[in-house]
N, C-alpha and C positions, 0 to 999 in steps of 0.2 A: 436509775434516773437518767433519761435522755438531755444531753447538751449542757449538763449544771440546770437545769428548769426543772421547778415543782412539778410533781407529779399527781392528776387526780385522778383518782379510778374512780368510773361509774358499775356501777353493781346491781343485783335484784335479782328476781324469779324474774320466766319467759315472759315475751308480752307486755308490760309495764310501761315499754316506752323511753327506754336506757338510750336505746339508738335517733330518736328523736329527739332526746333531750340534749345527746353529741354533738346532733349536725346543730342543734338550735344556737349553742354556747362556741362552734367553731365559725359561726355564720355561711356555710358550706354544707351541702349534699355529699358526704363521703362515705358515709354507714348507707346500707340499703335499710330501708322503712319499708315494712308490710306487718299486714293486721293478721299475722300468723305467728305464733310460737315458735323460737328453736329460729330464726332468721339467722341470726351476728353468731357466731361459733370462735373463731381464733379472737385476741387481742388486737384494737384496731387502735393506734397511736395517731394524733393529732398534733401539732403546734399550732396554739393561737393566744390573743390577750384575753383576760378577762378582768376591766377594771384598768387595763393597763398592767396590768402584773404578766409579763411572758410566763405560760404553763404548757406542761404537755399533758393532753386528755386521754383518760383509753377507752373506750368501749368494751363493751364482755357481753360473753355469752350468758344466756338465764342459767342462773343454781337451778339444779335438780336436788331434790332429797335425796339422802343416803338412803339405798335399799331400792329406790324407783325409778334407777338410771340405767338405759341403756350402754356401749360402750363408748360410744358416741357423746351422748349426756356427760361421759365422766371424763372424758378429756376437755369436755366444752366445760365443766365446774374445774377441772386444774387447770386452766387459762385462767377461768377469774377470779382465782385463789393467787393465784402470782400475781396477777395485778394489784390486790389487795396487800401483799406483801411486799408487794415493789413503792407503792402508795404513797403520798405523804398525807393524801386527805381524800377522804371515801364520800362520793355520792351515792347511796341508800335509797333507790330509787323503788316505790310502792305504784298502787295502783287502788284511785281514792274509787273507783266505780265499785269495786270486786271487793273493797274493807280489805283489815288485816285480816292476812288467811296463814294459817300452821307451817304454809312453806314461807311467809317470810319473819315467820318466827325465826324458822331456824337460822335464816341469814341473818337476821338480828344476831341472835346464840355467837354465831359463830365470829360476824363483826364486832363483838363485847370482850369477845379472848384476842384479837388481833393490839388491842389495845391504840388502835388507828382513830386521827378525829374524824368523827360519821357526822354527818348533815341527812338527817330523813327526808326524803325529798318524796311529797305526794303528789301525784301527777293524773291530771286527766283528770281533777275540776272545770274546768273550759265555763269560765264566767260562772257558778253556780252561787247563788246569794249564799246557800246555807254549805259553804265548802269548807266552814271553820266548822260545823257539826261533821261534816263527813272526816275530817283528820283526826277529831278528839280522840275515837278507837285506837287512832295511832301512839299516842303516848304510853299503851301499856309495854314497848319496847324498850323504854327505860334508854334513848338516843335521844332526848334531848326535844329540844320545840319543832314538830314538823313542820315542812313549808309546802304551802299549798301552788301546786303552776301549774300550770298549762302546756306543753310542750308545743305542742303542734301548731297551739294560737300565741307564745309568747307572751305568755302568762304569768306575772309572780318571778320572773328570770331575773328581774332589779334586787330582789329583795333577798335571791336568793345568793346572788353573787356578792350582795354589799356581805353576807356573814359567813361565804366563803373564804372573803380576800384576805382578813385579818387570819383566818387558819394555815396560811401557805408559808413557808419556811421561806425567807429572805433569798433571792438567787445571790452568787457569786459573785464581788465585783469582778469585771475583768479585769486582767494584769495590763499593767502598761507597758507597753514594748517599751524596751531599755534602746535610747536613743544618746550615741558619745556626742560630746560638746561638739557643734558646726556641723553634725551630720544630719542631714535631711532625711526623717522618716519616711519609710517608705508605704505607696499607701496598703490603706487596712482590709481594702477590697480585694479580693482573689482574682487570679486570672480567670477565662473562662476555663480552661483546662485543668487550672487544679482543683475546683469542685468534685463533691465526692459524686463516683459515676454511678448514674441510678442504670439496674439490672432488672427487666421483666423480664419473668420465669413464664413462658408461655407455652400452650400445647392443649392436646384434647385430653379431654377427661382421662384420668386414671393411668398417666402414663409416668406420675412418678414424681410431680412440680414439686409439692410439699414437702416431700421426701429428699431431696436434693434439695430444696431451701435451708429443713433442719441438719442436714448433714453436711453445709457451709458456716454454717453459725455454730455447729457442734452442740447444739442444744433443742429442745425440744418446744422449738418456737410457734409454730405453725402445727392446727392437728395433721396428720398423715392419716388415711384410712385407705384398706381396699374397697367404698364402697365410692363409687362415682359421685362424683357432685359435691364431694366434705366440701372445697372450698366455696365461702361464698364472697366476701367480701377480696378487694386486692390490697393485702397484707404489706406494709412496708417494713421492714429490717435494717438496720444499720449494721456497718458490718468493717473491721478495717483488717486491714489484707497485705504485709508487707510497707505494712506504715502508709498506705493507702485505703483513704473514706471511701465505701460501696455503700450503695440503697439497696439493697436484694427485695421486689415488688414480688409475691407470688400472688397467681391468679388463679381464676375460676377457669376450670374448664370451656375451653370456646368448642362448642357442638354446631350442625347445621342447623341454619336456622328452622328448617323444617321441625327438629328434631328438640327445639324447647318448647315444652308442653307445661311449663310454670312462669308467673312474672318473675318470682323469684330469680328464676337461673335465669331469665331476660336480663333483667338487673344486672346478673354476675356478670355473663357474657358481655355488656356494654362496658363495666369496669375495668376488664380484662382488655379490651382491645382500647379502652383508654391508657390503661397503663400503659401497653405498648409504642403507643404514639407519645406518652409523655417519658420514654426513656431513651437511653442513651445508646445502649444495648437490649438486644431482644434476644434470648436465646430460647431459642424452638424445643423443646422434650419430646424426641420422639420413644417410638417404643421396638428396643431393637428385636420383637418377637412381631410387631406388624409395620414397619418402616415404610417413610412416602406415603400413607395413604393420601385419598386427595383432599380432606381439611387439613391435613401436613402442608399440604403444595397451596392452599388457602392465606394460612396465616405468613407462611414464608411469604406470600404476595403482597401482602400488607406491608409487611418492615420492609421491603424493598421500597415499595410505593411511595412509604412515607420517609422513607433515606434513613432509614436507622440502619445502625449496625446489626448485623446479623450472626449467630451463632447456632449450629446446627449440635444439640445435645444427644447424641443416642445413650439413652438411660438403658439400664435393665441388661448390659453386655454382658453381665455374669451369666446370665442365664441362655444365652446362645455363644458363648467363647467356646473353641474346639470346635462347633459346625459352622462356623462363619468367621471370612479372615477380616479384617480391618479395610483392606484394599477393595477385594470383590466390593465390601457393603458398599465403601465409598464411593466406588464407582457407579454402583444399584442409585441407589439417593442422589444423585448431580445427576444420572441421566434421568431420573424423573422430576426432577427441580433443577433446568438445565439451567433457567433464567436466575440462579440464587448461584450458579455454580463455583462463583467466588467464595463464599461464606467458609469460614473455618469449621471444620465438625471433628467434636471432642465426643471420646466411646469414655461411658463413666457407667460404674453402678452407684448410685446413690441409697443402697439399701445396704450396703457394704462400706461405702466412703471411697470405692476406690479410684483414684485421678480426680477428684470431685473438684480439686482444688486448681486442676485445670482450666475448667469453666473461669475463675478469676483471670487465671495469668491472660489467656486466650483475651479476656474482657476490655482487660487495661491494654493487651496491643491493639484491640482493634479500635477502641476510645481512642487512643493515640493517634491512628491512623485518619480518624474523623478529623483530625486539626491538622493534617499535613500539608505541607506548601511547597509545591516545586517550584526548583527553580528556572527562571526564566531561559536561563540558555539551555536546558536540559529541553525546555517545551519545545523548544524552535529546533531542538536538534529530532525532534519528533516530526516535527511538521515535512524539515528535509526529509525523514527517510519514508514517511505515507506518500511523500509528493513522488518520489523516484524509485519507490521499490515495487508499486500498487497502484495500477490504472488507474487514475480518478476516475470519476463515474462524466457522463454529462448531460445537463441538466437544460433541458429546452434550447437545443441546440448549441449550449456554450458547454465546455471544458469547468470543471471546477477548480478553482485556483483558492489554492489555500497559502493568506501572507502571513499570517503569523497567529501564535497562539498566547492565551491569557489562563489564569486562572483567577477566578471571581468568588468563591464563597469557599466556606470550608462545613461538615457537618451539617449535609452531606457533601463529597467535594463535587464543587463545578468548573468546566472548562468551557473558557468560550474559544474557537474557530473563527476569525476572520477570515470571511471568502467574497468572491465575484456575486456567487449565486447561491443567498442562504436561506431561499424557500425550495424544497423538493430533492434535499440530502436524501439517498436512499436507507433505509435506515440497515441496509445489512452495513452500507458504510460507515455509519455510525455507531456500528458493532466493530467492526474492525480497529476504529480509531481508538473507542472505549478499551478494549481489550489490549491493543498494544499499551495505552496508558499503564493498566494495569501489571502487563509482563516488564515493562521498565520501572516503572516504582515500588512492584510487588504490594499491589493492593488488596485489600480483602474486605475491600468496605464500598458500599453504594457510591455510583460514579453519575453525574449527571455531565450532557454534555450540549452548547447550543452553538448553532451556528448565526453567525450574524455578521451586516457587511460594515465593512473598514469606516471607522469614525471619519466624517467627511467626505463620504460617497455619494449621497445625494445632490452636493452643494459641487463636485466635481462634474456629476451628469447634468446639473442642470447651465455650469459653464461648456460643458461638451453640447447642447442642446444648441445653446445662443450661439457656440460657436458654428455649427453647422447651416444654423439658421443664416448667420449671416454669411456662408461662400453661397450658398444657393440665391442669395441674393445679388451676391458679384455675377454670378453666372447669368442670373436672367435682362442685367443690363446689356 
């Protein structure tokens, strides 16, 4: 159970409409919906209310029968067997078009030994008068009164949740912080920084994400396959590391766009590079037997773009260690992702475990790094040595004069320049300043940097204007 909160699994054969009925009851698009079979494969966790009661939901993959499962099938039915057994209350999700059919006998069968409270849930009546005849079939399952909804129109969802709520096990109060006589508690809100740090596992297809997900969690969370494309949804993981909260997100393979030929993997693909924009850290999977390619140097463009921290993963090192040093590669990979050339890059095999646990430590420094704050006399001690060790550039016939520096945001960090003249910084200059920032703070993380002119500049030129104004006026009496 996630966080002390109830737990409900939804369940069923492919198709049924389990992942419509998620997003419907989270009020959110999180699960991909398509009208194809075999869609949702890993376990997909939600936090939301229902009723007011805080739950966590999971989604699952369709039961396949025993005997008619690919290998595939059988990892997708031991995802929603664990769900089931993790459970504290099972949605039993049918399909009122199609009748009871023999495959969801058996998930019946098998929901009856779990000894879990089931709610039969028929779905995909959509306003039909005679949709209490279309469910009656469903009582030979011996679960109790089925309930007839509509997923996709919002259908029967009241009715169904008023005879969920009483089935969910009471949450835990929370403890009261132990507060001594005259001491002011302190508040109950986190800082920004100690929230748990969310981790997108990101990279192109088949180079190892899932694989390095479950061998961070040491368990078998996420399917792993060699065949391209397993993941579809972006998986969240909670994960604590050193008495430190992690999200571990795995994704879909991100492919060129030429090169998705299903909605499906469109769908993934978008997830994929959502999760990355909504994490903390991004670390890239490459594959040390094809390193850099150019949707390598792609997605590293992205987490730069979007100031997330960056992690450069070469997975699969077992299997070129001895013909390849750590050095040469590293140098291979920055000179072809010269523009990421800060990023930390951890060699791991995740099919082994080996340094796997590196990727963490790497995580929390470079998280770290996101909230760092220099100090002001260290900035201005930067400002003297760009101004006296390094030609300023000059910019429409003035010199640049730079009086002093700030620093303005953090995550990603920014530095503002106060100058004479802050349209038309050359930006190799701006490489320069960037870069020295870095060598003096020892940065590894996205640097943004602007230039802009001294608070009261304008109000200075526009007394320098009247003042000019008025000696040319002395002079012309």
């Amino acid at each position: 159970m996630r966080r002390g909160r109830p737990l409900v699994a939804i369940v069923g054969r492919p198709n049924v409409g389990k992942s419509t009925l998620f997003n419907r009851l989270i009020r959110r698009r999180r699960a991909i919906v398509e009208d194809q079979p075999g869609v949702t494969r890993d376990r997909h966790y939600a936090d939301c209310e229902l009723n007011n009661v805080p739950v966590t939901l999971v989604d699952t993959g369709g039961f396949v029968p025993v005997g008619r499962e690919d290998p595939l099938s059988r990892f997708i039915r031991t995802q929603a067997q664990a769900a089931v057994e993790e459970g504290d209350v099972v949605l039993f999700v049918c399909d009122a078009r199609t009748g009871p059919t023999s495959d969801d006998q058996e998930v019946a069968n098998y929901l009856r030994k779990q000894g879990k409270p089931v709610l039969l849930v028929v779905n995909k009546t959509d306003g039909r008068r005679d949709a209490e005849v279309m469910i009656a079939a469903f009582h030979k399952f011996g679960l109790g009164q089925p309930f007839s909804v509509s997923a996709e129109h919002n259908e029967g969802i009241i009715e169904l949740l008023e005879a969920l709520t009483p089935k969910l096990p009471a949450p835990p109060e929370p403890a009261a912080p132990e507060v001594e006589p005259g001491e002011v508690p302190e508040s109950l809100e986190e800082e920004d920084e100690d929230r748990p740090i969310r981790v997108a596992i990101v990279g192109r297809p088949n180079v190892g994400k899932s694989t390095l997900v479950n061998a961070l969690l040491g368990e078998e969370r996420v399917i792993a396959s060699p065949v391209a494309g397993t993941t579809r949804d972006a998986i969240d993981s909670e994960l604590t590391w050193k008495e430190r909260q992690f999200v571990l997100t795995d994704t879909a393979g991100i492919r060129r766009k030429a090169a998705i030929t299903q909605r499906v993997e469109g769908f993934s693909v978008m997830g994929a590079l959502r999760a990355a924009e909504d994490a903390d850290v991004v670390v890239l999977v490459i594959d040390a037997s094809e390193p850099a390619v150019d949707q390598d140097r792609k997605i590293a463009a992205l987490a730069e773009e979007k100031g997330r921290g960056l992690i450069i993963c070469v997975n699969k090192w077992d299997l070129v260690r001895g013909t390849a040093k750590e050095a040469s590669f590293r140098s291979e990979v920055k000179w072809a992702m010269d523009w990421v050339d800060w990023a930390p890059m951890v060699f791991v095999s995740a099919a082994t475990g080996d340094k796997v646990h590196k990727v963490l430590e790497v995580a929390l420094e470079v998280f770290q790094q996101q909230y760092f704050r220099a100090p002001t006399p260290r900035l201005n001690r930067i400002v003297e040595h760009v101004t006296t060790e390094h030609s300023l550039p000059v910019i429409d016939g003035r010199q640049l004069r730079i009086y002093y520096a700030a620093q303005v945001a953090t995550a990603p960090l920014a530095f503002t320049m106060m100058v004479n003249k802050p349209k038309g910084v050359p930006d190799r200059y701006a490489r320069y300043v960037i870069n020295y920032l870095r060598k003096t703070f020892n940065l590894k993380v996205p640097v943004r940097l602007f230039w802009r002119p001294r608070p009261g500049e304008a109000k200075r030129k526009a007394v320098g204007k009247r003042f000019a104004a008025r000696e040319r006026s002395k002079r012309r009496r």
